[in-house]
C-alpha positions in Angstrom: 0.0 0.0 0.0 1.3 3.3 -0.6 0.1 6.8 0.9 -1.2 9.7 -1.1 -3.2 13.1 -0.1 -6.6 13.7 -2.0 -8.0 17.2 -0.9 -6.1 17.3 2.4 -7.3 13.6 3.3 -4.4 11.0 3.2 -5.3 7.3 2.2 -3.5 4.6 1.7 -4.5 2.6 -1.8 -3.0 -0.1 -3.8 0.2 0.6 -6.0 -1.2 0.3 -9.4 -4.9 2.2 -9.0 -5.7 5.5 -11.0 -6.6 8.6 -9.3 -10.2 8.4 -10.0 -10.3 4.6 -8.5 -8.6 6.0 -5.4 -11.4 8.7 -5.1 -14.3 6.4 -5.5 -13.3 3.9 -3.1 -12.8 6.9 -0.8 -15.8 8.4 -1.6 -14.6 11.5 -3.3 -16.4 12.4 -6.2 -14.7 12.9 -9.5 -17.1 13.5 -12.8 -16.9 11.6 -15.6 -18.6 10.3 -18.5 -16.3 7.9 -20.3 -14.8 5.9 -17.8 -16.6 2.6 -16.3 -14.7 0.4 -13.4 -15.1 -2.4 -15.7 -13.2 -1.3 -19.1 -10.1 -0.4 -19.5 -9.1 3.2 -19.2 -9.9 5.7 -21.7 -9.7 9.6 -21.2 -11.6 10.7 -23.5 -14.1 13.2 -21.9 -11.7 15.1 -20.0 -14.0 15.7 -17.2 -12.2 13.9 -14.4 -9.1 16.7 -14.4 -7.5 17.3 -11.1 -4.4 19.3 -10.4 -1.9 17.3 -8.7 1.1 19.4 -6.8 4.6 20.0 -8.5 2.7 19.2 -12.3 2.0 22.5 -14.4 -1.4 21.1 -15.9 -4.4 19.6 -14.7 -4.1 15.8 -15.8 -6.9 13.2 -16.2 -7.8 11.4 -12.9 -9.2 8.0 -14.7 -5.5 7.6 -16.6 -3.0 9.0 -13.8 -1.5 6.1 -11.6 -1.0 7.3 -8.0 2.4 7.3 -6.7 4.2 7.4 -3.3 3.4 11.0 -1.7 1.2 12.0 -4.7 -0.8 15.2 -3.9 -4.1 15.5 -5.9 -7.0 18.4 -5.9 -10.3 17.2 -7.1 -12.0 20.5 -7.7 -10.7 24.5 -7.2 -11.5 27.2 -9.6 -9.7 26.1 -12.3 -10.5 22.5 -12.6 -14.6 23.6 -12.4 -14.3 26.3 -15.0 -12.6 23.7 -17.3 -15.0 21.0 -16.1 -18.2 23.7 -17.1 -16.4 24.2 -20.2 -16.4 20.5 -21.2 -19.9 20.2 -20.6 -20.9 23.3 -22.7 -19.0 21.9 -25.8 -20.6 18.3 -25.1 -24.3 20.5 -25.4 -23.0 22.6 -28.1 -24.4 20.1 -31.2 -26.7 18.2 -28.5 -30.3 17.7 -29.5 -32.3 20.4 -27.1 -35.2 17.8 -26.4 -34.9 16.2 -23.2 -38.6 17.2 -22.3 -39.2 14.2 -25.1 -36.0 12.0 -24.3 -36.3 8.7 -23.3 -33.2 8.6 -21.3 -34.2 12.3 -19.2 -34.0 11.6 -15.4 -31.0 8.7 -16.2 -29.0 11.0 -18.6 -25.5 11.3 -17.3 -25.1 14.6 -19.6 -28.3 15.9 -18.1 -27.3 15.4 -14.3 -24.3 17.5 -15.6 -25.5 20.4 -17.0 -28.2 20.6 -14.4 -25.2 20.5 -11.1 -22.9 23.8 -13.4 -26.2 25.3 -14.2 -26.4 25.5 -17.9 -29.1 27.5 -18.9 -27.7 28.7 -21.8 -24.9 27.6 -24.2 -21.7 30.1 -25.5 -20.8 27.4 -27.9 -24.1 26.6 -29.4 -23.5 26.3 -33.4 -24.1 23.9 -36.4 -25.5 20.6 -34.9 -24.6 16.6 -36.2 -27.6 15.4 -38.1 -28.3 11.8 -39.0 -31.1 11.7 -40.6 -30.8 7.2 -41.1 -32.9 5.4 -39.4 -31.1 1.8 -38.3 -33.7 -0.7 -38.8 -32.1 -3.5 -36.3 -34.8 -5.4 -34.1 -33.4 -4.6 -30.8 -31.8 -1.4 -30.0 -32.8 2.3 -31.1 -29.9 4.4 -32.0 -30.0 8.3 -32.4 -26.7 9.4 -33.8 -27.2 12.7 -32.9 -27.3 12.4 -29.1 -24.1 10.6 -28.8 -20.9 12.5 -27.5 -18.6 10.3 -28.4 -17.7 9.3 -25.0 -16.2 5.4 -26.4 -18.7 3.1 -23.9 -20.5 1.0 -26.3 -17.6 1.2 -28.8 -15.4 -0.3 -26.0 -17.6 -2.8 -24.4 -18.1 -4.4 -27.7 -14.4 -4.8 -28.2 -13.2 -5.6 -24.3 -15.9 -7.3 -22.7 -17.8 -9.3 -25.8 -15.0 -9.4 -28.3 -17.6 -8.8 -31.3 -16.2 -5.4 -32.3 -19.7 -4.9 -34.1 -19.0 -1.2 -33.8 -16.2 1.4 -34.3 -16.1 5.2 -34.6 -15.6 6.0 -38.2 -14.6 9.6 -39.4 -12.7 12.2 -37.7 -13.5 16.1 -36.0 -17.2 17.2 -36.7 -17.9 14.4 -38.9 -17.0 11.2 -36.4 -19.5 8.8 -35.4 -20.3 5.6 -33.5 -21.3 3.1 -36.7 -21.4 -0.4 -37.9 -18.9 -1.7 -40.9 -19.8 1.0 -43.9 -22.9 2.4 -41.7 -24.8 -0.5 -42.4 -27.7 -1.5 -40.0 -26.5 -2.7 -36.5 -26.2 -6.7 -36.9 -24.8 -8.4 -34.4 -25.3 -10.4 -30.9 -27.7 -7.8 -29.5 -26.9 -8.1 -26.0 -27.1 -4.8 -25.4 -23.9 -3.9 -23.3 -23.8 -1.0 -25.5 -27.3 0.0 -24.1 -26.4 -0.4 -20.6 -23.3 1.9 -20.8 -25.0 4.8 -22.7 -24.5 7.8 -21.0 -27.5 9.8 -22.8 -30.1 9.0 -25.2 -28.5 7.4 -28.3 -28.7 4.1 -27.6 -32.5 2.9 -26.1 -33.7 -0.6 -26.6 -36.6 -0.4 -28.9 -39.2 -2.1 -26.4 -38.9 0.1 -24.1 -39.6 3.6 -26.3 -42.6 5.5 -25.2 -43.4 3.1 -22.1 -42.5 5.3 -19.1 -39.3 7.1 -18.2 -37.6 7.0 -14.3 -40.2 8.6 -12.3 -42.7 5.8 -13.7 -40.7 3.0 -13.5 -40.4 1.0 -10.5 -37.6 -1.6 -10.2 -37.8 -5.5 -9.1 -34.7 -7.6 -8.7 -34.8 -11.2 -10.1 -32.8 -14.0 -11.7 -32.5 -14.5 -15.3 -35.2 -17.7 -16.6 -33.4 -18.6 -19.6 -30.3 -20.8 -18.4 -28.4 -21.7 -15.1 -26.0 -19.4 -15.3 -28.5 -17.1 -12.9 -27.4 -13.9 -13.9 -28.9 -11.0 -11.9 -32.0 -9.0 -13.7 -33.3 -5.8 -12.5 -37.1 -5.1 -14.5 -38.1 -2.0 -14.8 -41.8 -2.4 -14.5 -44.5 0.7 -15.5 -48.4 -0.2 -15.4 -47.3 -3.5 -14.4 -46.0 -4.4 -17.4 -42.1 -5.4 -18.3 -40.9 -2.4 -19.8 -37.1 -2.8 -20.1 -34.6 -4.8 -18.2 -31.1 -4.1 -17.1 -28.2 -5.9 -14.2 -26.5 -4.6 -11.3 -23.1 -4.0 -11.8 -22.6 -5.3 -8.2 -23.9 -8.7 -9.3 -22.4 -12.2 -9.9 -22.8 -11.0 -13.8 -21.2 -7.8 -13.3 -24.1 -5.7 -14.8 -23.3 -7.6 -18.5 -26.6 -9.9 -20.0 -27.0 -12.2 -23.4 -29.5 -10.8 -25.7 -32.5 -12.9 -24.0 -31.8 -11.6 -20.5 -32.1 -7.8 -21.9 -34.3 -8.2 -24.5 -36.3 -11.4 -24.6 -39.0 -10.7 -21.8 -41.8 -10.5 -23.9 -42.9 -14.0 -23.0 -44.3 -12.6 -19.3 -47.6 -11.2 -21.1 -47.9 -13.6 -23.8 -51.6 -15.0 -23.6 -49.7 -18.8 -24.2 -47.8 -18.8 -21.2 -48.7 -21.2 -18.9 -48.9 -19.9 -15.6 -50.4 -23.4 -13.5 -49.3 -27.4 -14.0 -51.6 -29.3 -16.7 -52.8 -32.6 -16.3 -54.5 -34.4 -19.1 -58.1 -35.8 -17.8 -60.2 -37.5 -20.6 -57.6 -36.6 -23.6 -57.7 -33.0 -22.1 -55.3 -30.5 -20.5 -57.1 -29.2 -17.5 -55.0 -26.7 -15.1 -54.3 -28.2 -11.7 -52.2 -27.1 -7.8 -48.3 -28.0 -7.7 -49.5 -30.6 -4.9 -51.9 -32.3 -7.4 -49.3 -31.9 -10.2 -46.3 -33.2 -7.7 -48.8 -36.2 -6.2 -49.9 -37.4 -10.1 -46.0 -37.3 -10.8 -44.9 -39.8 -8.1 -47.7 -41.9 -7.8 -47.1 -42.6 -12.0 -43.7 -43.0 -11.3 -43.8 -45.4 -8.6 -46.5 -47.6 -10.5 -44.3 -47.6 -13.5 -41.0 -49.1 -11.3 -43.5 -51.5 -9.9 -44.7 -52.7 -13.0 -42.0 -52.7 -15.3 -38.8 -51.8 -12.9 -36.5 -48.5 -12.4 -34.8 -49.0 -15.7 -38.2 -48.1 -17.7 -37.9 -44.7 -16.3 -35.4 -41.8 -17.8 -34.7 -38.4 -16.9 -34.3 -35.4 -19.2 -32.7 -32.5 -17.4 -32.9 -29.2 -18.1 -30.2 -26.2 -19.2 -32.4 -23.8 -17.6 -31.9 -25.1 -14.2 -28.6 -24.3 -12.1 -25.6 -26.9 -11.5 -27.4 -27.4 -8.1 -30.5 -28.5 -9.3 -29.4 -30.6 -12.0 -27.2 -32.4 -9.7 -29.9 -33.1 -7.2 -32.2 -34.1 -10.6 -29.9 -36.9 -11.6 -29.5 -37.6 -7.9 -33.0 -38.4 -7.4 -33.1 -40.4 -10.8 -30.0 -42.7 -9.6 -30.9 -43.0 -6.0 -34.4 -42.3 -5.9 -35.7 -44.1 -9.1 -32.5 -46.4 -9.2 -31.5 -45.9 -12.6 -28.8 -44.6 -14.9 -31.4 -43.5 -17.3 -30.9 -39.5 -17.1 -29.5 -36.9 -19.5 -29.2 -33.6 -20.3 -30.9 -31.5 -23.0 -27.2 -29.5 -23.9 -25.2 -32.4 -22.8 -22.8 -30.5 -20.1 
């Protein structure tokens, strides 16, 4: 551990952590729009300066290592002016229409310019207008709300290793795109979407069904496999209207495309919602106890009539490790045969 002074307080932190990890886990706040604790790096925004004594410019917190004795100031004069400065240029080509934005209330940019109090812009000039529409299934994305910031971009590359997306084009001109600005095509699970700062990446469900002060959040696990990756729903009216992770999770805040997208199934009128049990060459809907009793009272008439071995199991990928094992423990020991499987074969 080595010792270092932020704002007058010293701490002691780990030899190889950046400024800005030092100040977070101290809480000290530090704005910033690029950086994430789980990519690498970046520097791009510029909003995390911070003067540190003996250097003759301010110097990016989320890039700077800390060293032995290090001195750092998070915020004086300087560093806010600069920091107000950044934000204005980031709203200078920014769409003016967060009363209609799907991301207002979780906009990073917005929290911004409402703490320096931008009521009006010096900078305000010609804006970026993209005027294609990307016709992908899953995620919404409008061009001209993204500042370039390098989240999705980076995600793609460092966490999924798809690299589906790149920014193209240099000064005024740059932008986020697919190969030769085709339409998005790719895994679709939305890592992208959960790293947007501001509006220009939305999954396409969600549009038009409630922004943050409608939305009211329930933590579950994932249905689809056993990996049991944390799912936070976002739920308006009572109805599913997006889905995102915890980054505090065993998943780290990162989902497949069913986890973030595929939740449709909840209100579909085919769902089953009780056990069945066929009565007269009919499906009627019956209690787990009934379902549970039928079960075992057909499976010990079958072992009794024709022996264990005319019984097999078919396990499921859905479940978890700890369920399957206790499925194939109850077909070996309980039923007494090797007859079991699995549907994926792990």
């Amino acid at each position: 551990m080595i010792k270092i002074i932020i704002n007058g307080k010293q701490i002691k932190v780990q030899p190889d952590t950046t400024i800005l990890d030092a100040a977070r886990r101290n809480d000290i706040y530090i704005p910033t729009i690029c950086d994430d604790p789980r990519l690498e790096p970046y520097g791009g925004c510029r909003l995390c300066l911070v003067q540190i004594k003996g250097m003759p410019r301010l110097v990016s917190a989320c890039t700077t290592p800390v060293t032995e004795g290090m001195e750092v100031e998070t915020t004086n004069d300087q560093i806010e002016r600069q920091r107000r400065t950044i934000v204005e240029l980031l709203l200078s080509d920014h769409p003016n229409d967060c009363m209609v934005c799907e991301k207002a209330g979780d906009c990073t940019l917005q929290e911004l310019a409402y703490f320096y109090d931008l009521r009006a812009n010096r900078f305000y000039g010609e804006r970026r207008q993209y005027t294609k529409k990307d016709l992908n299934p899953f995620i919404q994305r409008d061009m001209e709300k993204c500042i370039l910031c390098g989240k999705c971009v980076r995600v793609c590359e460092e966490v999924q290793g798809v690299g589906a997306i790149d920014i193209s084009s240099r000064g005024f001109t740059a932008k986020v795109t697919p190969p030769f600005e085709k339409d998005l095509d790719c895994e679709f699970c939305g890592q992208c979407v959960s790293l947007c700062p501001t509006g220009a990446l939305m999954g396409k469900e969600a549009l038009g069904r409630g922004r943050q002060k409608d939305v009211r959040k329930v933590e579950t696990i994932c249905p689809y496999c056993g990996c049991g990756c944390n799912l936070t729903l976002h739920v308006n009216r009572d109805e599913v209207v997006s889905v995102s992770s915890r980054p505090d999770t065993v998943n780290e805040g990162w989902l497949c495309v069913k986890g973030r997208f595929g939740y449709n199934f909840i209100k579909s009128p085919d769902r089953l919602k009780t056990p069945l049990i066929k009565k007269d060459g009919v499906f009627v809907e019956a209690s787990w106890d009934e379902a549970f009793q039928y079960v075992a009272d057909r499976l010990i008439a079958i072992k009794e009539k024709n022996g264990p071995d005319a019984i097999a199991g078919l396990s499921s990928a859905r479940c978890t490790n700890e369920e399957n094992y206790l499925f194939q423990k109850f077909i070996r020991a309980g039923i007494g045969t090797n007859n079991v499987d699995h549907c994926a074969r792990y």
